[in-house]
N, C-alpha and C positions, 0 to 999 in steps of 0.2 A: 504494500500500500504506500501512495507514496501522495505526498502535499507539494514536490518538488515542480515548477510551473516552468523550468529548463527540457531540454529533449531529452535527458538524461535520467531515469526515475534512479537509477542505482546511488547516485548522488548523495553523498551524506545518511548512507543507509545504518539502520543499526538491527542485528539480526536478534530475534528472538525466541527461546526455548524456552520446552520446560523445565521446574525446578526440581524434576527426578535427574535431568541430564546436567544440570548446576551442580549438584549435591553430589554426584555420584565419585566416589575419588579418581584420582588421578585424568580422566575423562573430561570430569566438571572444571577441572582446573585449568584444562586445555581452553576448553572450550568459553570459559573467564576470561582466558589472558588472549584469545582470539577475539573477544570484544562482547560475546553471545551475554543477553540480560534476559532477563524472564519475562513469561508473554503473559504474566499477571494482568488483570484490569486496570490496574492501580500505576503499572507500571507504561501500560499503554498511552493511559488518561496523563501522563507527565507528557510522553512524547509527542502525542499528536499534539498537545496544549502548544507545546514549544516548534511544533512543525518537522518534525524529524521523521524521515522517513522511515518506515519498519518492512522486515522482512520474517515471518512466518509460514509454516505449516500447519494449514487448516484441521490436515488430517492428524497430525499428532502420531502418538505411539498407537492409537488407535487402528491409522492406515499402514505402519510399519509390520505390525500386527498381522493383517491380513495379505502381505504380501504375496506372492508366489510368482513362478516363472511361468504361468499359463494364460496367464491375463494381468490390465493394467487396471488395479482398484484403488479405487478414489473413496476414503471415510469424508464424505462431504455433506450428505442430508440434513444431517441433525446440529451441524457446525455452520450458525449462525450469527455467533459474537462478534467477530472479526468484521460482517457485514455493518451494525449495529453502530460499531463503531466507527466505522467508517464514514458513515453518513451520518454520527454526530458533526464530525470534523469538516466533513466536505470533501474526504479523501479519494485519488480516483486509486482503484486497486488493477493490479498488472497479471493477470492471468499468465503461470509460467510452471511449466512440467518438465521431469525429468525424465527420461524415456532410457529405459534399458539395465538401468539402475536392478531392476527386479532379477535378471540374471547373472549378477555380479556375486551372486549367494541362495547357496539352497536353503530351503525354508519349510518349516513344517503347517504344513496346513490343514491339521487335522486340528480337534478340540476349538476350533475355531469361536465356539462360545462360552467357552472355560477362561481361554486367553483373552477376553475382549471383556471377561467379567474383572476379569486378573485390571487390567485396563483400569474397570472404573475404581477400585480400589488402591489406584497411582503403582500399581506392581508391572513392569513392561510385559506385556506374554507373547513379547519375540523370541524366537527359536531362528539363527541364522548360522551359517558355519560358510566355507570354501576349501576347496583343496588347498588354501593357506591356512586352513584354523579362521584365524576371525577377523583377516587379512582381506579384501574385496580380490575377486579373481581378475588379472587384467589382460585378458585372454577375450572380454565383450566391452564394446563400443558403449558409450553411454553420451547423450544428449543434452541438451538444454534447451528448450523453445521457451519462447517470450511472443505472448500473442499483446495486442492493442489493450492500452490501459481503458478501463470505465472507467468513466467521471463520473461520482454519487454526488447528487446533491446533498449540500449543508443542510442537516435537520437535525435538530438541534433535541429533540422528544421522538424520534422515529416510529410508528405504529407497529403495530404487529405485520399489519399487511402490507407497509412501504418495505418492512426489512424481507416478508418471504418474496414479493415481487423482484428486489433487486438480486438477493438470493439466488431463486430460479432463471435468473438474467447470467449469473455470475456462471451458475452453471454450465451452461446454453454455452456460455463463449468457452470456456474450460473442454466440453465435448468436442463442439468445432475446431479447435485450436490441438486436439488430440486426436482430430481424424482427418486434418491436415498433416500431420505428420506420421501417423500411425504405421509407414510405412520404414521407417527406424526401428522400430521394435518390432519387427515380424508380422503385422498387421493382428498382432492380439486382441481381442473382445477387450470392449469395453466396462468396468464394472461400477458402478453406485451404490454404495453404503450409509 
């Protein structure tokens, strides 16, 4: 999401995780002193106040979770905040996917509803390995697409029904934007969570 009014949204970006991946040792440390802050509300409500642009995943460990190398799944449904706020601020958000990623490590995709409960109780329920241990395989290509920012209007009390409308918009370009290139990643099905 970004408030940046240059060509550039990447601009003064500042990225944002969770506080399982802050806390976790040696990990969290890394990823502290690479600049990553936590994608608390609280923490948000400082930076769009000040205009800074933020980078997030919607899906969280949620869509980490449901990985696998047979399709590309998106935990996006029910992950509505990030909208909410955005159209507090006025923020336009930058629709951008990483394609290929999901073969860079095998994944167990079984218990899919144990791990996803694991999830709401902040415990990861990824299972990932590579014929390096826990090293990405660099033996597969992996992506980055950046589709056209939306610009949300500034609403300042957003409805229920301005945030699923912009919501199901977000999505909309998120598909299109991933079947535009879907031909980097093997032309995998698409998935919604």
């Amino acid at each position: 999401m970004n408030q940046h009014r240059g060509s550039n949204p990447f601009f003064n970006m500042r990225v944002l995780g969770s506080r399982f991946l802050l806390n976790t040792p040696v990990y969290g440390l890394f990823m502290s002193l690479w600049g990553m802050e936590g994608v608390q509300s609280g923490n948000m409500h400082r930076l769009m106040s000040a205009n800074k642009n933020i980078c997030l995943v919607p899906g969280g460990f949620e869509e980490a979770t449901l990985t696998t190398p047979n399709a590309v799944r998106m935990y996006i449904k029910h992950r509505k905040g990030f909208i909410k706020m955005a159209l507090r601020y006025g923020y336009s958000i930058v629709p951008s996917l990483v394609l290929g990623e999901n073969q860079i490590f095998y994944t167990l995709d079984y218990f899919k509803k144990f791990r996803l409960f694991l999830n709401k109780i902040k415990l990861p329920g990824v299972v990932y390995w590579s014929k390096y241990w826990f090293l990405p395989d660099p033996d597969h290509e992996v992506y980055t697409v950046v589709g056209k920012p939306i610009k949300l209007p500034e609403l300042k009390k957003p409805t229920h029904e301005e945030i699923e409308q912009w919501h199901q918009h977000y999505i909309k370009e998120m598909v299109a934007l991933y079947e535009r290139h879907k031909h980097l990643c093997k032309n995998l099905p698409i998935e919604l969570y």
